[in-house]
C-alpha angles and dihedrals in degrees: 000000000000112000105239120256093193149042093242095052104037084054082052090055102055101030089059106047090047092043082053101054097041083059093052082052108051086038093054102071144229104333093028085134094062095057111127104220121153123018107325100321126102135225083272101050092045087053092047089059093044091052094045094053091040082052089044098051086057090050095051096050083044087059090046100054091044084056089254121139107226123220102246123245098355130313113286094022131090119200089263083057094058095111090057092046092055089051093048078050099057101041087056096062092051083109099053121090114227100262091050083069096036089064101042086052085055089047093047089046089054094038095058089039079064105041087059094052087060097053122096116220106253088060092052107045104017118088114225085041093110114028085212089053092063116188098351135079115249086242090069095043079049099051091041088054090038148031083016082055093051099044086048094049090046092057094047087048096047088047090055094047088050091050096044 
């Protein structure tokens, strides 16, 4: 998947790889959530990972903005230990029903759509914008937790239904 260059694209990008796996979603059925469909996880733990790192993206832009340095990518995890955080991740929301972490996906998703729409240019598309962004734009760190999140977790969703 390209990194966006620009604003447009990088919101079609988004936009269209969520708008696609919600619609897998809505279009697989009841217990869609129970679905075993990469490693151990379910539909519903895949989805509790993509909205936490939708929501952390959006955390990490917000620290940013306020002059904090976020711990990346979460306190007590370094970006080797990303596999272990997604499982944490996904233990946490155990609790949760299914359309606990549906919604919080859809928040996260609106959420990072206007956050977008907050940013100036030169925050999006420019690097050294964000200390914590290093040498890439926040457009790229977007996409990558993001719209590449949702396309991988449709596939993974498409592939349960079909097995089902």
């Amino acid at each position: 998947m390209p990194i966006p260059t620009d604003r447009e694209h990088l919101v079609e990008l988004v936009t269209s790889r969520f708008e696609k796996l919600d619609r897998e979603l809505r279009e697989g059925g009841s217990g869609i959530g129970e679905l075993h469909c990469v490693d151990d996880w379910t539909v519903k733990d895949l989805l509790a990972v993509r909205a936490w790192w939708t929501a952390r993206v959006v955390a990490w832009i917000e620290a940013g903005r306020s002059g904090e340095a976020p711990e990346l990518p979460a306190a007590g995890y370094g970006w080797n230990e990303t596999p272990r955080l997604n499982n944490d991740i996904a233990g946490q929301a155990k609790s949760e029903s299914y359309e606990e972490v549906l919604a919080r996906l859809r928040t996260a998703y609106e959420r990072v759509l206007s956050t977008i729409d907050a940013l100036n240019d030169e925050e999006l598309l420019e690097t050294g914008a964000f200390e914590w962004a290093g040498k890439w734009p926040l457009a790229r760190w977007i996409s990558i937790n993001t719209a590449r999140q949702y396309e991988t977790a449709r596939t993974f969703v498409r592939r349960a239904v079909r097995r089902a």
